[in-house]
MMTF fields as JSON, N, C-alpha, C and O atoms, coordinates in Angstrom:
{
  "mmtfVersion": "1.0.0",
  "mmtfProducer": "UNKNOWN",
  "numBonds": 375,
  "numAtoms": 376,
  "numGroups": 94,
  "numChains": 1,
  "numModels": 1,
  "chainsPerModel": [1],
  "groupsPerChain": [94],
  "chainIdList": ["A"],
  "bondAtomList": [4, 2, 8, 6, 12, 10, 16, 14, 20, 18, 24, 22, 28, 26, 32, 30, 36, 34, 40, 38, 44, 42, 48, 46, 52, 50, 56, 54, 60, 58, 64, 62, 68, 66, 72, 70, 76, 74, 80, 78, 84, 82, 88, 86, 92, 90, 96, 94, 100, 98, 104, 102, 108, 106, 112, 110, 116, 114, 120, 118, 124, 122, 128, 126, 132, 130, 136, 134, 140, 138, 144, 142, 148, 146, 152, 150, 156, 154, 160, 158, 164, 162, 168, 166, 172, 170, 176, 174, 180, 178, 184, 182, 188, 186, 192, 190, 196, 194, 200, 198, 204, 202, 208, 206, 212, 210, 216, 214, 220, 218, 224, 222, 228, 226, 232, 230, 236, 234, 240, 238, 244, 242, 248, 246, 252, 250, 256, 254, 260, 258, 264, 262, 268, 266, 272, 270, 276, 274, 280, 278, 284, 282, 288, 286, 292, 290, 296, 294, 300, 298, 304, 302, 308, 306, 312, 310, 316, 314, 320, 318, 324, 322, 328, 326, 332, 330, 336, 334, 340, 338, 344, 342, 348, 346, 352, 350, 356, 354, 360, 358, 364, 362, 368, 366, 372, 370],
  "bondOrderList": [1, 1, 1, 1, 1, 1, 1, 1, 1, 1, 1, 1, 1, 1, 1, 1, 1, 1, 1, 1, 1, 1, 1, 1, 1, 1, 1, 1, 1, 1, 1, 1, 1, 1, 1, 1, 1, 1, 1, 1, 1, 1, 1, 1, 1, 1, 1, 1, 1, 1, 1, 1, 1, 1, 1, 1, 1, 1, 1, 1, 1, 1, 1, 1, 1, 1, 1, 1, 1, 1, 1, 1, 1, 1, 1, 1, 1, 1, 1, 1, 1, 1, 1, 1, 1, 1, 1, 1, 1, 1, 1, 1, 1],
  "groupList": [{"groupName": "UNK", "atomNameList": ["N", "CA", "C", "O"], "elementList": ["N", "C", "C", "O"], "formalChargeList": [0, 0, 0, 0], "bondAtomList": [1, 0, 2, 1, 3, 2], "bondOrderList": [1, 1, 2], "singleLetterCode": "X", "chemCompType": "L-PEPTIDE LINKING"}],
  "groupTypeList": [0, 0, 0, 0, 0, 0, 0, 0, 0, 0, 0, 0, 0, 0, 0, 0, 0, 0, 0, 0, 0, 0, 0, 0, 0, 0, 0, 0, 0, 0, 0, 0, 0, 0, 0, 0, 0, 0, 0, 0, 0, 0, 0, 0, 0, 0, 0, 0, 0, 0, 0, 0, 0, 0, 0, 0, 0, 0, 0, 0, 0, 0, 0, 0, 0, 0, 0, 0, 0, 0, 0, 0, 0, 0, 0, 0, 0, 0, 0, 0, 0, 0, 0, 0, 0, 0, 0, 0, 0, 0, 0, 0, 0, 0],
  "groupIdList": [1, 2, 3, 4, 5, 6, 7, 8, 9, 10, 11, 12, 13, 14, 15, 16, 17, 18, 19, 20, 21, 22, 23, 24, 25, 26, 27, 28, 29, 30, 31, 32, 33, 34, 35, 36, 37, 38, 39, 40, 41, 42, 43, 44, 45, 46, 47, 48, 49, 50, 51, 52, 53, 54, 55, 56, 57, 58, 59, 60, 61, 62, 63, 64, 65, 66, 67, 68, 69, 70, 71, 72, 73, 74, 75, 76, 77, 78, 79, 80, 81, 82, 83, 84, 85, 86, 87, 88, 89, 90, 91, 92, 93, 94],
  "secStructList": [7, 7, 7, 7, 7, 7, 7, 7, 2, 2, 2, 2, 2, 2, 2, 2, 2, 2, 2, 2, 2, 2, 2, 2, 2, 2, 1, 7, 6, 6, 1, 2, 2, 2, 2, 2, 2, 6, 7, 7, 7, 1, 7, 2, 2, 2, 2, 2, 2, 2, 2, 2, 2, 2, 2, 2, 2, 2, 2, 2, 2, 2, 4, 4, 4, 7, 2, 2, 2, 2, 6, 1, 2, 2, 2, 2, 2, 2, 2, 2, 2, 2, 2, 2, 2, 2, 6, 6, 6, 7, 1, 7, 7, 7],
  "xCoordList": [82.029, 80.735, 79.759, 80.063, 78.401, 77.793, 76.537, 75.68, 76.996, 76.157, 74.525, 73.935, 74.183, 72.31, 72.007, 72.574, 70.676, 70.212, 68.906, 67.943, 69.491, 68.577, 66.893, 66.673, 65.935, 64.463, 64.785, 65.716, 64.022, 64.131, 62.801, 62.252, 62.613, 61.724, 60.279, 59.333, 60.227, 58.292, 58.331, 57.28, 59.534, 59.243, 58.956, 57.829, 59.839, 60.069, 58.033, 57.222, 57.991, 56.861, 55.051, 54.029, 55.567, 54.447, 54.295, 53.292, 55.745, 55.68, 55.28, 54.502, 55.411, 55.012, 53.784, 53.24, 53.225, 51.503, 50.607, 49.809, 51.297, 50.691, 51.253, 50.611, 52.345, 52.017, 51.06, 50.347, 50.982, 50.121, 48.612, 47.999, 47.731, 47.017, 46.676, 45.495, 47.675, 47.749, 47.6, 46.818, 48.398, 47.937, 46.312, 45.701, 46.014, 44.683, 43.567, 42.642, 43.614, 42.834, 42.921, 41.866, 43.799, 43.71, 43.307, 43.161, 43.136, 42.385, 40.54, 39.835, 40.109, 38.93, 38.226, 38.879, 36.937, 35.686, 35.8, 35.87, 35.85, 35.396, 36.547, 36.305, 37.936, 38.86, 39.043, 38.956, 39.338, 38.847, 39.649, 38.946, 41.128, 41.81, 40.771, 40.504, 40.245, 39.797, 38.415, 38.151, 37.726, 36.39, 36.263, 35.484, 37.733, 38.211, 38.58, 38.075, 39.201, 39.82, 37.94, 37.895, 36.781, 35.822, 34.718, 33.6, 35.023, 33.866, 33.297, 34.197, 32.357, 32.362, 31.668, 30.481, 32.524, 32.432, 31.748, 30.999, 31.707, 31.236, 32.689, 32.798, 33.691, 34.52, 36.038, 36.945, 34.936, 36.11, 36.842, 37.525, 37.033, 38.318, 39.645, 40.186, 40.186, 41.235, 41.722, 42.655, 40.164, 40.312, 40.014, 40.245, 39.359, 39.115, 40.934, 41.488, 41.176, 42.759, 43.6, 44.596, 43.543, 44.751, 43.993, 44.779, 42.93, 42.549, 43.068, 43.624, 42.785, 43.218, 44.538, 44.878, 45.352, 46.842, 47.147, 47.987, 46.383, 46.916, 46.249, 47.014, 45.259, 44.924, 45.752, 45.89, 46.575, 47.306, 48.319, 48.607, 49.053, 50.105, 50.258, 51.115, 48.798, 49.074, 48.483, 48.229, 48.284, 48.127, 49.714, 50.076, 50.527, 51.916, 52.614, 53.702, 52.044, 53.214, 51.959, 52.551, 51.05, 50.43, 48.79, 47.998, 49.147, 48.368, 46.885, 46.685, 45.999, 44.437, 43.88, 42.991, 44.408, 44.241, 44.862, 44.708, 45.703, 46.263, 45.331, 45.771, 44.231, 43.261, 43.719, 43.887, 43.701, 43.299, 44.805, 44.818, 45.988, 47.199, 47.232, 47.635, 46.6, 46.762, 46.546, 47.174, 45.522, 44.963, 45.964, 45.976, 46.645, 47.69, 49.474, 50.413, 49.479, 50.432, 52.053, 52.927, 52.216, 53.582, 53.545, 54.626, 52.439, 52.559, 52.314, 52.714, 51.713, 51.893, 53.241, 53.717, 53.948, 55.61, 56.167, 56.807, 55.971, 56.721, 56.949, 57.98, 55.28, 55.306, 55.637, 55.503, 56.053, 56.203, 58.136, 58.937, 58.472, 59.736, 60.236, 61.058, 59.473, 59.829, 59.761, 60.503, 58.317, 58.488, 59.453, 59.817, 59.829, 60.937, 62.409, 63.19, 62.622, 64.203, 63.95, 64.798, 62.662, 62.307, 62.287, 62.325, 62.201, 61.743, 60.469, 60.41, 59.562, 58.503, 57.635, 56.782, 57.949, 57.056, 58.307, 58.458, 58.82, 59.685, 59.407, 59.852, 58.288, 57.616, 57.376, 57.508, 57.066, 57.037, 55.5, 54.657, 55.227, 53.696, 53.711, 54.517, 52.16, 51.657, 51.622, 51.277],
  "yCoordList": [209.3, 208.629, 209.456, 209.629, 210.097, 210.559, 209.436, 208.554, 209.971, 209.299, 209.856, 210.899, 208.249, 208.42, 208.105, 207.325, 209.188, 209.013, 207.943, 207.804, 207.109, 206.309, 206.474, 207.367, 205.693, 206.403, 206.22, 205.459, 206.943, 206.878, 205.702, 205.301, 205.385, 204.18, 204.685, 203.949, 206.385, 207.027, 206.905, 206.381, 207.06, 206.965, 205.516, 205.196, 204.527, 203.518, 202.792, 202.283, 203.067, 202.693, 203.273, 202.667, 204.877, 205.142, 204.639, 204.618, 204.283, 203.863, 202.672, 202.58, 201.733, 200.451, 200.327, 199.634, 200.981, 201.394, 201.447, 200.659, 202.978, 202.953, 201.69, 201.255, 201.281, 200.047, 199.151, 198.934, 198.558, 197.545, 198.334, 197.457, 199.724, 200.028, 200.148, 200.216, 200.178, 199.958, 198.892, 198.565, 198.114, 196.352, 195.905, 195.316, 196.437, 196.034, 196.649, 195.899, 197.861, 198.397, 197.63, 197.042, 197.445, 196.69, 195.369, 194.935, 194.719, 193.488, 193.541, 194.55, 192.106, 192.206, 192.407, 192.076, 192.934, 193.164, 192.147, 192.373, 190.874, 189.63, 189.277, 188.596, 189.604, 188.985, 189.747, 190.95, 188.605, 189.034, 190.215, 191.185, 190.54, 191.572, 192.974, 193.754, 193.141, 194.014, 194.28, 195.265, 193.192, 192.867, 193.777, 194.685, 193.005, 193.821, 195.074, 195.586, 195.524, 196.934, 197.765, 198.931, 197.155, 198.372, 197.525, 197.659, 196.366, 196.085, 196.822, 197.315, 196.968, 197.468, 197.036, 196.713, 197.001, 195.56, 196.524, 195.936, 198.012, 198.636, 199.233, 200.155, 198.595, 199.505, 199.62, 199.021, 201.493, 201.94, 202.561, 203.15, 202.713, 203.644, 203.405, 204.37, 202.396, 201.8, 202.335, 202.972, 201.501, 201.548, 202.79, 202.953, 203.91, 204.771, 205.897, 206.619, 205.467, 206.639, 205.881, 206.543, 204.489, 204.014, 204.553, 204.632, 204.911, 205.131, 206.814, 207.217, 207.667, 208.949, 209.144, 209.796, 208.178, 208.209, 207.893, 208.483, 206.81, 206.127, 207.794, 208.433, 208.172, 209.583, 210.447, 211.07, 211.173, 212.038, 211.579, 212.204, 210.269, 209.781, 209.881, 210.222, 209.334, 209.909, 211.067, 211.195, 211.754, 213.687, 213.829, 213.896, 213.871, 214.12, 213.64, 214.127, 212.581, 211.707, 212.546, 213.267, 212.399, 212.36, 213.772, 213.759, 214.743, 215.467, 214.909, 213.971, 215.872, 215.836, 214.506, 213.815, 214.11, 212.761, 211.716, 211.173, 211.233, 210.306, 208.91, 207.801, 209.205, 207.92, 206.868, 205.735, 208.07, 207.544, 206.676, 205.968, 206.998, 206.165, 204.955, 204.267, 204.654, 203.184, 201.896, 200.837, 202.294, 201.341, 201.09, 200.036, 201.852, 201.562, 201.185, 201.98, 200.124, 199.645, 199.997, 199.784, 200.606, 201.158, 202.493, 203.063, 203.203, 204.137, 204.554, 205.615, 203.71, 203.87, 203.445, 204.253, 202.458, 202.129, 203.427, 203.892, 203.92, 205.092, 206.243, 206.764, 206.474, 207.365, 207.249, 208.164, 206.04, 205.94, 205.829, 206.306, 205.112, 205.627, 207.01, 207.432, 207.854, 209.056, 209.989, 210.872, 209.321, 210.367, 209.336, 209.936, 208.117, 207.475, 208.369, 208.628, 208.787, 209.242, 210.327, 210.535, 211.326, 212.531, 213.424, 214.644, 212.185, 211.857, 212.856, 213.738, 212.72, 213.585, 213.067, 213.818, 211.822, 211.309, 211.645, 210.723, 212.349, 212.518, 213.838, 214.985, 212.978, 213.942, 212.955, 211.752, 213.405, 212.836, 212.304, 213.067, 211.331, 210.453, 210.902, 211.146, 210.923, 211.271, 209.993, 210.069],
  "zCoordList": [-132.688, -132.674, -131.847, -130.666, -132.394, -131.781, -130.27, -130.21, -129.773, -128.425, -128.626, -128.906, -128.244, -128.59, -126.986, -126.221, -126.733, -125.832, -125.863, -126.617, -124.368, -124.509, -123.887, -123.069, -124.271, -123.33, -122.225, -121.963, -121.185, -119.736, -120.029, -121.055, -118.444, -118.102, -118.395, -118.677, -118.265, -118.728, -119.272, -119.639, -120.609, -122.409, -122.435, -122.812, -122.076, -122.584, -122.275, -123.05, -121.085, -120.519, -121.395, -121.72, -121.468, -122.263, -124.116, -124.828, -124.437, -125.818, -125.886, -126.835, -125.375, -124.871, -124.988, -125.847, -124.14, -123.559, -125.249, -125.757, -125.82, -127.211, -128.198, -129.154, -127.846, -128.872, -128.89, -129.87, -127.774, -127.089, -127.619, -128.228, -127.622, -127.672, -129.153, -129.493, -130.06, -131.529, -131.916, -132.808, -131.246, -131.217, -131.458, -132.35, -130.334, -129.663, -130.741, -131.053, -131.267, -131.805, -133.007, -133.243, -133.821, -134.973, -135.566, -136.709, -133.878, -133.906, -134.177, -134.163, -134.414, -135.075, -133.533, -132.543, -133.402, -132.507, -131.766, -130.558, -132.182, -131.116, -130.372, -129.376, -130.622, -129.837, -128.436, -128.19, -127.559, -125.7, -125.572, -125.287, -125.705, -125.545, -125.824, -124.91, -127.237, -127.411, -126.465, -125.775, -126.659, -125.489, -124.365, -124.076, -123.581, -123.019, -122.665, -121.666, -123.175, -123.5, -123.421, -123.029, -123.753, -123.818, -123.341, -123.839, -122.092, -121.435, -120.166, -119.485, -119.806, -118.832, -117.627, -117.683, -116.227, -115.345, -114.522, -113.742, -114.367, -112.857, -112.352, -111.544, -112.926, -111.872, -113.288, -113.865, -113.049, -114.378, -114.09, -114.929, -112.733, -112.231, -112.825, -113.366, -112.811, -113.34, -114.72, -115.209, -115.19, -116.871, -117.555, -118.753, -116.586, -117.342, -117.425, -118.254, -116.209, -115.995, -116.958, -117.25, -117.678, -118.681, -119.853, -120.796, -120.153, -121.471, -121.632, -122.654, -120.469, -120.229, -120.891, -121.878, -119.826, -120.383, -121.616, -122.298, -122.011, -123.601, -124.332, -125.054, -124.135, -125.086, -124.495, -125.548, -123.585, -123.418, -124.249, -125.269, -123.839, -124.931, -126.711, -127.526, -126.711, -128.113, -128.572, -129.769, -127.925, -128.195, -128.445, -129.619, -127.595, -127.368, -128.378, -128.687, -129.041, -129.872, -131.525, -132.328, -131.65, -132.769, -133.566, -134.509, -132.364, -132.578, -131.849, -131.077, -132.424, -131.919, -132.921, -132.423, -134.393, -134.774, -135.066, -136.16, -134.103, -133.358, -133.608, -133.911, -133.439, -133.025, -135.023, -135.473, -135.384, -137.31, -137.982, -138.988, -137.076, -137.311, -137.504, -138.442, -136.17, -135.202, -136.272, -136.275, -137.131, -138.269, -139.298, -139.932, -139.445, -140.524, -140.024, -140.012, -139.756, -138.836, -139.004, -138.163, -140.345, -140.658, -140.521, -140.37, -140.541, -139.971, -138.381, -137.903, -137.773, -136.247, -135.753, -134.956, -135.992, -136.307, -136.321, -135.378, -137.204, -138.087, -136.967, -136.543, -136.59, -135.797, -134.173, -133.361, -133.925, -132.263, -132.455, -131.65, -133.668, -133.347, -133.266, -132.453, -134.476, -134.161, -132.888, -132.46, -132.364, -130.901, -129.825, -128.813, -129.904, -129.314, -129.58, -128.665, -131.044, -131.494, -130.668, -129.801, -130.74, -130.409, -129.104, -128.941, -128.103, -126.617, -126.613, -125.758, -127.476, -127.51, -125.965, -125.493, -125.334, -124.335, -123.112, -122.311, -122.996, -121.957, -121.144, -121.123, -120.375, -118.854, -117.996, -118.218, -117.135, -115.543, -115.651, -116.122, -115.326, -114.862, -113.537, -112.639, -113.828, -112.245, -111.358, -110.179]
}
């Protein structure tokens, strides 16, 4: 039986991250999550370093158009297991 490696806690954590961000994007304009995700309160420190990461993440997992997946939900599936089988997200967070 070949032994599968399992994600470490960055993979598991950054795949997570882009799901949730695939999620979010595919929802309609008015729902609060999304609202959210691109309101802006004054203090974007936070929000601007998770958007950083969610775009480094999916550079790593999906090329320079990454953004154009997210909409088509079997293929963002498709593609996060593959960089999951792949450990394409297996680096160190700052």
């Amino acid at each position: 039986m070949q032994w599968l490696k399992k994600p470490t806690i960055t993979e598991t954590i950054r795949l997570n991250r882009l799901y949730w961000f695939g999620h979010v994007q595919r929802m309609e304009g008015n729902r609060i999550p999304k609202r959210l995700l691109y309101m802006n309160l004054g203090t974007t420190r936070l929000r601007n370093r998770w958007k950083y990461e969610v775009r480094e993440d999916g550079r790593l997992v999906g090329g320079n158009g990454w953004k154009e997946g997210v909409y088509n939900r079997e293929e963002w599936k498709k593609l996060l297991r593959m960089a999951r089988n792949h450990h394409f997200l297996h680096m160190p967070m700052e």
